[in-house]
C-alpha positions in Angstrom: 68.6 14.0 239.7 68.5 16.4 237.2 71.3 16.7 233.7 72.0 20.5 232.3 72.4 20.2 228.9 72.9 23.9 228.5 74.1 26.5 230.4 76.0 29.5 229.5 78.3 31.9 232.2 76.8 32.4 235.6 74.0 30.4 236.1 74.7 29.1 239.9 72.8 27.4 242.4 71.3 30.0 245.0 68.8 29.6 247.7 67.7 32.7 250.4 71.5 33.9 251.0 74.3 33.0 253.9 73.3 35.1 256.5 75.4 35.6 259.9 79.3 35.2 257.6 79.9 38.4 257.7 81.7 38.8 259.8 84.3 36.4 258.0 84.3 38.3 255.3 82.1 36.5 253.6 78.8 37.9 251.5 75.1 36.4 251.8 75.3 35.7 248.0 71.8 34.2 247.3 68.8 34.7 244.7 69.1 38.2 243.6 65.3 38.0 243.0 64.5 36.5 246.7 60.6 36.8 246.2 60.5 35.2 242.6 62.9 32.3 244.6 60.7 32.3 247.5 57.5 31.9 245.4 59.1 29.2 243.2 59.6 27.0 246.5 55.7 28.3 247.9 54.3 26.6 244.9 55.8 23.2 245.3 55.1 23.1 248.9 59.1 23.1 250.1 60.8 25.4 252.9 60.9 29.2 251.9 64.7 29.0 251.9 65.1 25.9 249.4 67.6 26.0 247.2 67.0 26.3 243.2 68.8 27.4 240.2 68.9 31.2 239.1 69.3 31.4 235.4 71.2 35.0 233.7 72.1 33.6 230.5 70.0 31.7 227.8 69.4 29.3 226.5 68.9 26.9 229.3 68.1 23.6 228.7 68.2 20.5 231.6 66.7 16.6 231.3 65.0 15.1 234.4 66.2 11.9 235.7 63.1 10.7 237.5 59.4 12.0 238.1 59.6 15.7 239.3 57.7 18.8 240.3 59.0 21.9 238.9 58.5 25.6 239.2 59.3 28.3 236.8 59.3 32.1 238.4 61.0 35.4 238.1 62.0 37.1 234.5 59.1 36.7 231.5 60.2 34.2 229.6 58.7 31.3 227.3 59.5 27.4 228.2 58.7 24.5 226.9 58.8 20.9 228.5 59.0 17.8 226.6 58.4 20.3 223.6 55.0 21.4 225.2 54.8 25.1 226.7 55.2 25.8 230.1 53.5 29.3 231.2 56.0 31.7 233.6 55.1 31.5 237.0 53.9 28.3 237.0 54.7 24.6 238.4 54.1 21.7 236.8 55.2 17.5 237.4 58.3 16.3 234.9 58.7 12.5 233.8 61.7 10.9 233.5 63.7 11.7 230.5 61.6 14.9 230.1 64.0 18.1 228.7 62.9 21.4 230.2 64.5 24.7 227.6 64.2 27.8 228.5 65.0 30.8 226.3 65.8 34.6 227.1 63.8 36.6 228.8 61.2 39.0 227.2 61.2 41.1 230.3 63.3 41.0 232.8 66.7 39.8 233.8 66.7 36.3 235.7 64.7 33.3 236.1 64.4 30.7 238.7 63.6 26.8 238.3 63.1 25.1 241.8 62.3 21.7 242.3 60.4 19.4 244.8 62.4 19.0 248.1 65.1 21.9 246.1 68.4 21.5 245.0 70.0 18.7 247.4 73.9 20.1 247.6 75.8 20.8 250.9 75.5 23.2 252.9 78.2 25.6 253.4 78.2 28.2 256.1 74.9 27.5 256.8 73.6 27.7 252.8 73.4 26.2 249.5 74.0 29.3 247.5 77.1 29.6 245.1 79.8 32.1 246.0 81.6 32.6 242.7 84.7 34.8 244.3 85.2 32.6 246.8 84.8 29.3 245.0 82.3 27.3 247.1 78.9 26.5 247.9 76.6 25.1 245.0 77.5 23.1 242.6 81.2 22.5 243.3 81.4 26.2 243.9 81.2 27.4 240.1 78.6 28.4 237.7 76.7 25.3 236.0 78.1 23.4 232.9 76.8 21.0 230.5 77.3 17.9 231.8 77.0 18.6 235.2 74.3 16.1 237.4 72.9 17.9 240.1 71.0 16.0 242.8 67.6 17.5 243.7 64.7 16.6 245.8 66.7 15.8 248.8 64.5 17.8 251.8 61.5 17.1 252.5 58.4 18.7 251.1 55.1 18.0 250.2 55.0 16.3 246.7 51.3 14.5 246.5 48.9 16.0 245.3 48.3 18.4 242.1 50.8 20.1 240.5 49.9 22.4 237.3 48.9 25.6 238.1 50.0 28.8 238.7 50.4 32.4 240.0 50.3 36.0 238.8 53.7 37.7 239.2 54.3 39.7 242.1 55.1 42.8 240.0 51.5 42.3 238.9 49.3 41.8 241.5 51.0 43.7 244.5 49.2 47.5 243.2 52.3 50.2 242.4 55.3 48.0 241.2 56.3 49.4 237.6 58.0 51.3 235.5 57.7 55.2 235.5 56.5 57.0 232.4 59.8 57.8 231.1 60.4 53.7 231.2 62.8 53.9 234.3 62.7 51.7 237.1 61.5 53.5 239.9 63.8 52.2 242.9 62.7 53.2 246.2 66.2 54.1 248.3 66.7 55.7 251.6 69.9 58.6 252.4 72.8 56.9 253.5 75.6 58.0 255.9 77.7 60.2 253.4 75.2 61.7 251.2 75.4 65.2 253.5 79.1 65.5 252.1 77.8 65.9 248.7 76.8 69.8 247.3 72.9 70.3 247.0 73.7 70.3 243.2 75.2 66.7 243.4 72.0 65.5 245.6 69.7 66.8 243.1 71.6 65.5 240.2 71.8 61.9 242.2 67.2 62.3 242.1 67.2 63.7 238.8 69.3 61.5 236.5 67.7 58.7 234.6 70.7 56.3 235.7 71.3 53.3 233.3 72.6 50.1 234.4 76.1 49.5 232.3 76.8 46.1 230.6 79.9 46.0 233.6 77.3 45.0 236.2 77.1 41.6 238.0 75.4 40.0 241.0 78.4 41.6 242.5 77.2 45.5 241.8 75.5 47.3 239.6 77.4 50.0 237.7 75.4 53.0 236.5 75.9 55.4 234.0 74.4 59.1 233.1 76.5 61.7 234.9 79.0 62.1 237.3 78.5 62.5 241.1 81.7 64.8 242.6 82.4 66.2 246.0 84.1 69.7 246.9 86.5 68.0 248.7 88.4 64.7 248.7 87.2 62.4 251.6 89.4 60.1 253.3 87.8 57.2 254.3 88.3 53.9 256.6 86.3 51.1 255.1 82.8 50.3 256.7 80.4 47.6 256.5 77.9 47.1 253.4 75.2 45.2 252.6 73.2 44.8 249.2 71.3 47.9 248.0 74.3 50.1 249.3 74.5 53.4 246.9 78.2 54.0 246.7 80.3 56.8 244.8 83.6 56.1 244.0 85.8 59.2 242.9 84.7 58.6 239.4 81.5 59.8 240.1 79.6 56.8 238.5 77.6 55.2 241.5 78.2 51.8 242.3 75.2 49.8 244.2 76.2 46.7 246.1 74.2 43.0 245.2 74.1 39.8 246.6 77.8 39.1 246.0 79.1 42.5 247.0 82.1 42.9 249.6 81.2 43.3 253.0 83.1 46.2 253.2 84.6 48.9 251.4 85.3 53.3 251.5 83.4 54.5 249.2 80.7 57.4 250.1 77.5 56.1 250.7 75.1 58.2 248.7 71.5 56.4 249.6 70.7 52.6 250.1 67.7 50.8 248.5 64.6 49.7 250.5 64.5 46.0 251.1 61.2 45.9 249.5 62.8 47.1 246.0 65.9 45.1 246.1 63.8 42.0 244.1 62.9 44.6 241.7 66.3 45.7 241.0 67.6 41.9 240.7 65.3 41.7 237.9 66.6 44.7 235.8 68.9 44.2 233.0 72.0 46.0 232.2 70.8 48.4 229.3 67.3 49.3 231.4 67.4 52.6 233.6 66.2 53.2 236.7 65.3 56.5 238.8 65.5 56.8 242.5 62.7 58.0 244.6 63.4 59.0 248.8 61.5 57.5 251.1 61.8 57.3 255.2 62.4 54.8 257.2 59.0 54.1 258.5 57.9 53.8 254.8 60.7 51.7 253.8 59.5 49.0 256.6 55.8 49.8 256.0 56.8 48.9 252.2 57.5 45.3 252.9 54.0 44.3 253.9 52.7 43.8 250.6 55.9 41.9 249.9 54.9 39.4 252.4 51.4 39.4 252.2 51.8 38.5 248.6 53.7 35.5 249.7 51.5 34.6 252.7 48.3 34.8 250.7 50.5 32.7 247.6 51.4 29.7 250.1 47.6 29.7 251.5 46.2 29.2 247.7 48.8 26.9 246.4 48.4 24.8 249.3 44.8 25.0 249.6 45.1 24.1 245.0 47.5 21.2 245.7 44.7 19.7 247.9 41.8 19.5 245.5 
């Protein structure tokens, strides 16, 4: 068991996202950083889709209740154990009694504390992950308090062996993830189904803008701000499926792109979707940064994921291979 001592609004319980409700009208919700999640749960030796906590707002404190391994991944941040550093990106073994405190993040917008054998709540529609609109999965369905007692180590996992080391972040070691000279975000995106209904002035205003992410974003959308995208002509619309990354303009002309807790569908004009291989990127910026969009295909947007994964793969073969020694 673990106790949060503090925790501010929106910190939930998330694991790899409720796939297959949509159907229901329900969104995948999930870690909006899926790698940093992912590579959290590699370290410790659990299942990739292990459920841990993703932390938004700092300070974040929690006290172990027994012996526990921990990992710390996503946003740059500094962390101390029983008043002793812990490094980002790193796991390490807790005693009982033992306070973990986290503070804000130097870069970046979200970090992510997994545990041996993950977060041990019911599933829900297939997941663990919090769906704050809806009022279930997680932790009683809401955002953490102080107070709360969450039960962890429940699956099983692999908890012998050694546990304090760690990893260089993903941003760093796969080659060509960063910011662009003009300190924007560069977020890969492919055209989406209504971009031809915009002028060529609005499509070039859509790749030139520096877009910045307003402080009215959530793990619901991201709002950006930095001009206004218009059509010629109204469009009348019947709603349509969306996932997360969806680019969509609403007739205010800021664009609107959909996140983990996004509807599943809406009418809005579809300007351009991001790239699964970017979307961890873009869970990590923080309203205030900017990003720029870049076009890609569709046989670059697949070919883009292989470093994604080979990051991972070649993450679980070291870790497991370091747990041994």
């Amino acid at each position: 068991m673990i106790e949060i001592l503090t925790s501010h609004a929106f910190n939930t319980i998330q694991d790899q996202g409720r796939n297959g409700a949509r159907r229901l009208g329900v969104s995948p919700s999930g870690a909006m950083d899926p790698v940093a999640l992912e590579a959290g749960n590699v370290l410790l030796g659990n299942e990739s889709d292990a459920a841990g906590i993703e932390i938004q707002t700092f300070p974040f404190r929690l006290r172990f209740g027994a012996d526990t391994t921990f990992a710390l991944t996503g946003a740059d941040h500094d962390a101390t154990l029983a008043e002793a550093a812990v490094p980002s990106w790193w796991c390490r073994r807790a005693r009982a009694g033992d306070i973990l405190a986290i503070s804000a993040p130097k870069r970046g917008a979200r970090v992510y504390v997994t545990f041996g054998g993950g977060v041990d709540v019911p599933r829900v529609l297939g997941s663990r992950s919090t769906h704050l609109r809806a009022g279930f999965g997680g932790f009683e369905g809401r955002a953490l308090q102080a107070g709360d007692v969450v039960p962890v180590g429940g699956t099983q996992c692999e908890t012998a062996g050694r546990f304090d080391f760690g990893v260089a972040p993903p941003d760093v070691a796969i080659a060509g993830v960063g910011q662009t000279d003009d300190r924007a975000l560069r977020i890969r995106v492919m055209r989406a189904g209504e971009y031809d209904l915009f002028s060529e002035a609005m499509q070039a205003t859509f790749w030139s803008t520096r877009w910045k992410i307003s402080a009215r974003s959530d793990r619901g959308g991201y709002r950006l701000t930095g001009d206004r995208l218009t059509l010629d002509t109204p469009a009348e619309m019947r709603s349509h499926g969306v996932v997360a990354g969806v680019v969509q303009v609403p007739p205010a002309g800021e664009p609107i792109i959909q996140m983990s807790d996004a509807n599943t569908a809406g009418g809005y004009p579809k300007m351009a979707a991001v790239i699964q291989a970017d979307l961890w990127r873009l869970g990590q910026a923080a309203p205030g940064s900017f990003i720029a969009f870049s076009e890609v295909s569709y046989q670059d947007a697949v070919a883009a994921m292989a470093p994604v994964n080979d990051y991972i793969a070649k993450l679980r073969a070291t870790a497991d291979l370091y747990r041994a020694l």
